[in-house]
VOLUM-113197 format. One record per atom (N, C-alpha, C): z, x, y. Coordinates in steps of 0.001 Angstrom, whole numbers, padded with zeros to 6 digits, always signed. Each point is the difference from the previous one (the first is absolute). Layout:
N
ZXY ...
END
This chain:
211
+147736+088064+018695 -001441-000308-000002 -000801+001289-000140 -001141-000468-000594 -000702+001612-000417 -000614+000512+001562 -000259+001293+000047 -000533+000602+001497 -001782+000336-000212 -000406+000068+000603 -001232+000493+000191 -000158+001289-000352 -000679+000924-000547 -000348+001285+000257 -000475+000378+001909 -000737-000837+000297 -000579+000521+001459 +001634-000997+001281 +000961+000468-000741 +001205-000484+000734 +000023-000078+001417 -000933+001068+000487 +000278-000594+001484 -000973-000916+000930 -000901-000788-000747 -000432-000891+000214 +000383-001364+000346 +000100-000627+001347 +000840-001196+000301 -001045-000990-000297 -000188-000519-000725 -000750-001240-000454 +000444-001354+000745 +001620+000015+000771 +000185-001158+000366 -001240+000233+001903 +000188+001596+000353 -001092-000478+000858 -001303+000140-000252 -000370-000001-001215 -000951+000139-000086 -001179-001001-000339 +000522-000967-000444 +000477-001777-000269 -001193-000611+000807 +000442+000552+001794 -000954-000553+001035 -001521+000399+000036 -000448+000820-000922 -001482-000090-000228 -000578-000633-000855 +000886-000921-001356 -000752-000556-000847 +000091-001517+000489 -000112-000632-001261 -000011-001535+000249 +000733-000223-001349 +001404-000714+000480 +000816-000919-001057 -000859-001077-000763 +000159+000050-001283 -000070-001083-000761 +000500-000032-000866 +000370-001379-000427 +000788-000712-001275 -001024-000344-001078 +000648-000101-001245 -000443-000277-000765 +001105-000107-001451 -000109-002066-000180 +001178-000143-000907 -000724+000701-001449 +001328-000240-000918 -000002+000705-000695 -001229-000775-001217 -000548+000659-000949 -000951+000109-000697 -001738-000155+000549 -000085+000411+001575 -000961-000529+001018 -000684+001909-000498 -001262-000203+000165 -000929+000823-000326 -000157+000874+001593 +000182+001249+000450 -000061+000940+000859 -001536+000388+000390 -000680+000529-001130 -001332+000664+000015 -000342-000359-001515 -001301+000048+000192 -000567-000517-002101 -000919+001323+000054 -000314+000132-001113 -000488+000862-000325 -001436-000320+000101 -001103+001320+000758 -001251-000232+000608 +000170-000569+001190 +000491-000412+000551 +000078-000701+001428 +000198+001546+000788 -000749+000111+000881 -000054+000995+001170 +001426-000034+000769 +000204+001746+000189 +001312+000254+000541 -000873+000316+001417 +000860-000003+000562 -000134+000391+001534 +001528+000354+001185 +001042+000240-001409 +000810+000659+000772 +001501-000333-001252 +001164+000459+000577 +000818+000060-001374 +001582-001092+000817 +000827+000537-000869 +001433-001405-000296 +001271+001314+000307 +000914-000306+000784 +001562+000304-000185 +000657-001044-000348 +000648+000638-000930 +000642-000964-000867 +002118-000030+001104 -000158-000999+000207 +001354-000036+001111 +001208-001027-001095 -000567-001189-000774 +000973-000467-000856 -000993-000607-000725 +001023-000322-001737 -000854+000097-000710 -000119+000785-000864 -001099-000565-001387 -000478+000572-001127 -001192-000418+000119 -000884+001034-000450 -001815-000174-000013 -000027+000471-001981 -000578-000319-000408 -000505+000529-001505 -001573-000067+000675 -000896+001305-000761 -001270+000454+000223 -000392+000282-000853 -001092-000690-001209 -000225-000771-000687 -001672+000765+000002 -001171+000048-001728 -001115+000703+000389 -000488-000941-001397 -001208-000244-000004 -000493-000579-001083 -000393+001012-000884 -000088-000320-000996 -000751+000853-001382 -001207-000551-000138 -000606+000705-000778 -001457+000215-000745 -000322-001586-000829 +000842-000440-000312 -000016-001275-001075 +000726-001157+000881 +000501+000206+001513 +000690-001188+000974 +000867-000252-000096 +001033+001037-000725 +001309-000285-000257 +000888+000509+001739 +000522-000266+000217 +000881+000732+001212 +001019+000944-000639 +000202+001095+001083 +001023+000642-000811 +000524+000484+001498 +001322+000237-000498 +000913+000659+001240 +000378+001008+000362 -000485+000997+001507 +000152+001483+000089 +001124+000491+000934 +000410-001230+000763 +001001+000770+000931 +000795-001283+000267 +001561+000117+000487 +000141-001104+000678 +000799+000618+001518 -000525-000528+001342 +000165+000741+001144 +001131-000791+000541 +000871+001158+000844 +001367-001084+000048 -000194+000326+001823 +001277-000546+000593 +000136+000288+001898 +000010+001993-000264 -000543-000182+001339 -000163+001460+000501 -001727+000968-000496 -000244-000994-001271 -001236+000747-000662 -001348-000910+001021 -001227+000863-000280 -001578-000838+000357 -000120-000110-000728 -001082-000832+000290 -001200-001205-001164 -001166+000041+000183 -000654+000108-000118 -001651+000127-000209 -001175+001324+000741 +001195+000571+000115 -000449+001268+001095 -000722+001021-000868 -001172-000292-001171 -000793+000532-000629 -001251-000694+000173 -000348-001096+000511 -000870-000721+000780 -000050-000035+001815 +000482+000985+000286 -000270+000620+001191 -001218+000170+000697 -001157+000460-001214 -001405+000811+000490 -000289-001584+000026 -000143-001188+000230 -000712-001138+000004 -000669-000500-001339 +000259+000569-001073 -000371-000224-001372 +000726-001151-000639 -000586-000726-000978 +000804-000596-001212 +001781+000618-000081 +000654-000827-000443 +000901-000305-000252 +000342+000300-001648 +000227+000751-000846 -000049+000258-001497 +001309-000428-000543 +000666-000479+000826 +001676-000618-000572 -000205-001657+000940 +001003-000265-000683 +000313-001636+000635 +001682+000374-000067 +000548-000376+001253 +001499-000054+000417 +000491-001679-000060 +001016-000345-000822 +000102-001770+000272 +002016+000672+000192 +000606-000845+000871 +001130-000351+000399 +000990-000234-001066 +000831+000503-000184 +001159+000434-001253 +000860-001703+000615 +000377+000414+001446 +000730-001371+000215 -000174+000541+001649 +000516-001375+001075 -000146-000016+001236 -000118+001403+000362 -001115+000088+000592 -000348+001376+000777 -000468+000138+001289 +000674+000874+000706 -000701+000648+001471 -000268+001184+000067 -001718-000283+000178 -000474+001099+000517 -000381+000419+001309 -000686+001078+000201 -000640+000321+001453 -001101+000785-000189 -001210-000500+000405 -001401+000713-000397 +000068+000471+001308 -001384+001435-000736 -000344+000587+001045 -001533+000336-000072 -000776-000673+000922 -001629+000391+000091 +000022+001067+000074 -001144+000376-000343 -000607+001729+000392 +000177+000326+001162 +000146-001229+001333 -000392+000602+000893 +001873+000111+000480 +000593-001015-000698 +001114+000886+000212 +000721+001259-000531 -000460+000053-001224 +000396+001398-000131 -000593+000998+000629 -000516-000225+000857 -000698+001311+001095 +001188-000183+000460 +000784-000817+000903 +000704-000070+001019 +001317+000121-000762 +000494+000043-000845 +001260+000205-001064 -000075+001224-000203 -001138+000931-000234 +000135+001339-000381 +000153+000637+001183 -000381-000484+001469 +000297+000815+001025 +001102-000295+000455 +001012-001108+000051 +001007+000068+000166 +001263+000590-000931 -000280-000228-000950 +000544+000825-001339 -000654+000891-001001 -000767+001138+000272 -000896+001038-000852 +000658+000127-001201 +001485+000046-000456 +000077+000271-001255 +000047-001029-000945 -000400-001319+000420 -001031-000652-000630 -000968-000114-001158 -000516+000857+000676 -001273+000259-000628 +000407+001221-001422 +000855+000461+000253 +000449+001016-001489 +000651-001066-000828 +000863-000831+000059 +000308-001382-000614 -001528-000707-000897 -000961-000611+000982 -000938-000150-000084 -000674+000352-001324 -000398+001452+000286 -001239+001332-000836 +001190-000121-001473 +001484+000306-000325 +000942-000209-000809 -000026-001459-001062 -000161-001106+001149 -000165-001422-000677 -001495+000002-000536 -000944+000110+000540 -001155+000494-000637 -000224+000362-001313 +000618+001386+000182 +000018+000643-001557 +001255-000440-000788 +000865-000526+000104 +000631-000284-001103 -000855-001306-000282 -000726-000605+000740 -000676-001724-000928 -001062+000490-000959 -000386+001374+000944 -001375+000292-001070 +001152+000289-001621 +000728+000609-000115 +001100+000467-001027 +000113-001242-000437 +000189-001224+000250 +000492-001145-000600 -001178-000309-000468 -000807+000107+000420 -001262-000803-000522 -000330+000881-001366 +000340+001247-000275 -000775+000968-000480 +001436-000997-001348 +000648+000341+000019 +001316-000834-000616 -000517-001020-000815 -000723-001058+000437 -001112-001239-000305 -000213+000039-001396 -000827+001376+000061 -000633+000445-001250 +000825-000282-001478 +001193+000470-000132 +000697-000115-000758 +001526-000523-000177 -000168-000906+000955 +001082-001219+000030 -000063-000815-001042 -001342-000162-000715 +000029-001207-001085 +000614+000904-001670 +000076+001237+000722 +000580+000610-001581 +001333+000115+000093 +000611-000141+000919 +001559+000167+000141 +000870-000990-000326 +001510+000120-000370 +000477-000419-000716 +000524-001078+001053 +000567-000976+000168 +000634-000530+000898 +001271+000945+001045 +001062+000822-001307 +000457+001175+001074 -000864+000715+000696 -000841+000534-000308 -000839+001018+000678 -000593-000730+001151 -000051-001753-000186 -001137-000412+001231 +001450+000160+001081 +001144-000960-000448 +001117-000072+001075 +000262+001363+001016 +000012+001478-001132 -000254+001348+000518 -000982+000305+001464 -000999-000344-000578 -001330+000124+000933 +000843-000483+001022 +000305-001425+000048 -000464-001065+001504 +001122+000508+000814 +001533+000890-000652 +001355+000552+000351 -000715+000918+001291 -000874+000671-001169 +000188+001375+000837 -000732+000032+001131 -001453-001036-000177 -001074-000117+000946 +000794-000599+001084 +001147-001034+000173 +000629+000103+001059 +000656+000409+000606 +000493+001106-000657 +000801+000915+000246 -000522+000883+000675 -001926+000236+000065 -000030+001529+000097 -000260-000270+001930 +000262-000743+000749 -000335+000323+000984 +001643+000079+000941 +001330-000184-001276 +000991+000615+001305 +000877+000713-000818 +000660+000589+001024 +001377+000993-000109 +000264+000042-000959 +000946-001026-000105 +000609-000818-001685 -000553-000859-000832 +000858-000291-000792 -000545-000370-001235 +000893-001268+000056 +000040-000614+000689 +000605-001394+000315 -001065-001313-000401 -000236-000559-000735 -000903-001100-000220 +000299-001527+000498 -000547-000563+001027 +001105-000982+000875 -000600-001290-001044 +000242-000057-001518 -000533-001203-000671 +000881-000891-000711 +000048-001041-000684 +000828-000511-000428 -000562+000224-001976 +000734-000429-000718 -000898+000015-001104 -000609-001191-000412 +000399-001457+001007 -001032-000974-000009 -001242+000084+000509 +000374+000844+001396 -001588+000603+000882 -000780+000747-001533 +000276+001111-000214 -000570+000440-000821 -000725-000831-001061 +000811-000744-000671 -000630-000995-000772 -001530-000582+000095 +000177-000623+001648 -000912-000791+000714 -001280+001007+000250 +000357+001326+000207 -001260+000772+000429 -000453+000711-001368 +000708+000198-000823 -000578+000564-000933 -000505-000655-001241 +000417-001362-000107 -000464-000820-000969 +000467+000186-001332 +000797+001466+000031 +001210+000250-001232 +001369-001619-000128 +000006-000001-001112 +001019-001075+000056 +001144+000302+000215 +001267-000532+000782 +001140+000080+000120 +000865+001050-000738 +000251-000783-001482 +000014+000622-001284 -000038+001406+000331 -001615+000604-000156 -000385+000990-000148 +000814+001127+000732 -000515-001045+001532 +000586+001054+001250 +001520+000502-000157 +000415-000980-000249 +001851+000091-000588 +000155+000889-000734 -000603+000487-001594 +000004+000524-000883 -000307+001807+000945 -000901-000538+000670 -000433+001495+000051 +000746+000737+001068 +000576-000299+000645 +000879+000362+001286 +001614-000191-000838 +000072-000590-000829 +001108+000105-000621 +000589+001430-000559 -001476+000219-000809 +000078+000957-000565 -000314+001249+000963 -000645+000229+001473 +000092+000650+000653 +001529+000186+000466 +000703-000523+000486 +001169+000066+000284 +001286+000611-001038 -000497-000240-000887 +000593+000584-001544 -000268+001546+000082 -001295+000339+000614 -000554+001613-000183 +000708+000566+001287 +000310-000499+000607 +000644-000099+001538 -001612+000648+000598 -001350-000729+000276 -000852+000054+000388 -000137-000371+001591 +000821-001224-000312 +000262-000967+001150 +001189-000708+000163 +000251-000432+001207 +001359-000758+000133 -000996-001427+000826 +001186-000862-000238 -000570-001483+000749 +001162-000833+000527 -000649+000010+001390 +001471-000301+000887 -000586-001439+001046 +000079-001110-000621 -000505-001358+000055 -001846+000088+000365 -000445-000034+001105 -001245-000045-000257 -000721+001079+000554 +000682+001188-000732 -001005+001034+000503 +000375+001376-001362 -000822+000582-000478 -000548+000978-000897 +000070+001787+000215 +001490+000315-000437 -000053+001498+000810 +000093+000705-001145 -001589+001005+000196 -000652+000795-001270 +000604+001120+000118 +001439+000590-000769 +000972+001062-000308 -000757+001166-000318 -001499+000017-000843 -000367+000667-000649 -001490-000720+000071 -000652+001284+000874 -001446-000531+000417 -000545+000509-000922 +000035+001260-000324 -001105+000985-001112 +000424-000943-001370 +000588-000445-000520 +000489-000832-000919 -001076-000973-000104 +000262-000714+000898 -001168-001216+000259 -001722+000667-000601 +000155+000944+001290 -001298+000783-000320 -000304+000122-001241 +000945+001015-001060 -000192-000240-001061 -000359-000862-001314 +000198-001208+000488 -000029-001746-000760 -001446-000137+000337 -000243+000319+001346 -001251-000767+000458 -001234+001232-000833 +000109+000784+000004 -000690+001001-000609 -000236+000413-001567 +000774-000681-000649 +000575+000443-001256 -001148-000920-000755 -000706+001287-001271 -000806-001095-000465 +000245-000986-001237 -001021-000718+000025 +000609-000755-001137 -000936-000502-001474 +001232+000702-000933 -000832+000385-001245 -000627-000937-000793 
END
């Protein structure tokens, strides 16, 4: 299973300041514009986080798996600029503002987790911009690495049907393109999970322009 960067964080006690909730699968989390007032640990489960365009199309920027937060960029009590809907059966555990007062004093390094998840969403969002020019490899690239960037390894705990479902790439596609990753020895795939051999590789796909 992938690790955390802030590894010594016990989340199982940390559990007792939020509030559990469920939510089956394709059930809407937060919509977009609806006021945050505090954020999501993701404990089991797939979240896809989802942003409208200019013309009302939806498009897809992250998909958050166990161990990652959720909405913890609507912190300051503001709008909500993403909508999170449920990949399939999910448990979460929110935490009000006023518990993260009491989460950061029992666990301070927290809050560097926190300020980290922060700025990588602002990075995803900035991503937004030019998601509609990318190739279908390049989008699969993006969503690899964006989950990737908050642990250790490069372990992706997905299936390539999950993928399917969150990325709206067809089967087909997804097949084709991980096929051919595995061919570059980019990646290996060891039933439902995604281990990226060659991260700067990726990097490279996702970056590479196109003529």
């Amino acid at each position: 299973m992938a690790i955390l960067f802030d590894s010594d964080i016990n989340w199982e006690m940390c559990l007792q300041f939020g509030t559990r909730q469920f939510f089956k699968e394709k059930k809407c989390i937060y919509q977009q514009g609806t006021m945050g007032e505090g954020f999501y640990y993701i404990q089991k489960g797939l979240v896809k986080v989802m942003t409208n365009t200019t013309n009302g199309k939806e498009r897809l920027l992250n998909i958050a798996i166990p161990g990652q937060l959720l909405g913890i960029q609507a912190m300051d009590r503001k709008p909500h600029f993403t909508t999170a809907i449920a990949v399939n059966d999910t448990v979460l555990y929110y935490f009000s503002c006023e518990h993260f007062q009491k989460l950061i004093t029992y666990q301070p390094s927290i809050l560097h987790m926190v300020i980290r998840t922060v700025i990588h969403k602002m990075h995803i969002l900035a991503d937004k911009i030019y998601l509609d020019t990318l190739t279908p490899e390049q989008q699969l690239s993006v969503i690899l690495l964006n989950i990737c960037y908050e642990f250790k390894n490069y372990e992706v705990p997905l299936s390539q049907q999950e993928l399917t479902k969150c990325t709206g790439l067809t089967r087909i596609t997804i097949y084709k393109i991980l096929k051919q990753w595995k061919e570059n020895e980019i990646i290996e795939v060891h039933g439902k999970k995604i281990i990226i051999k060659n991260p700067d590789e990726l990097k490279r796909i996702k970056g590479r322009v196109i003529s």
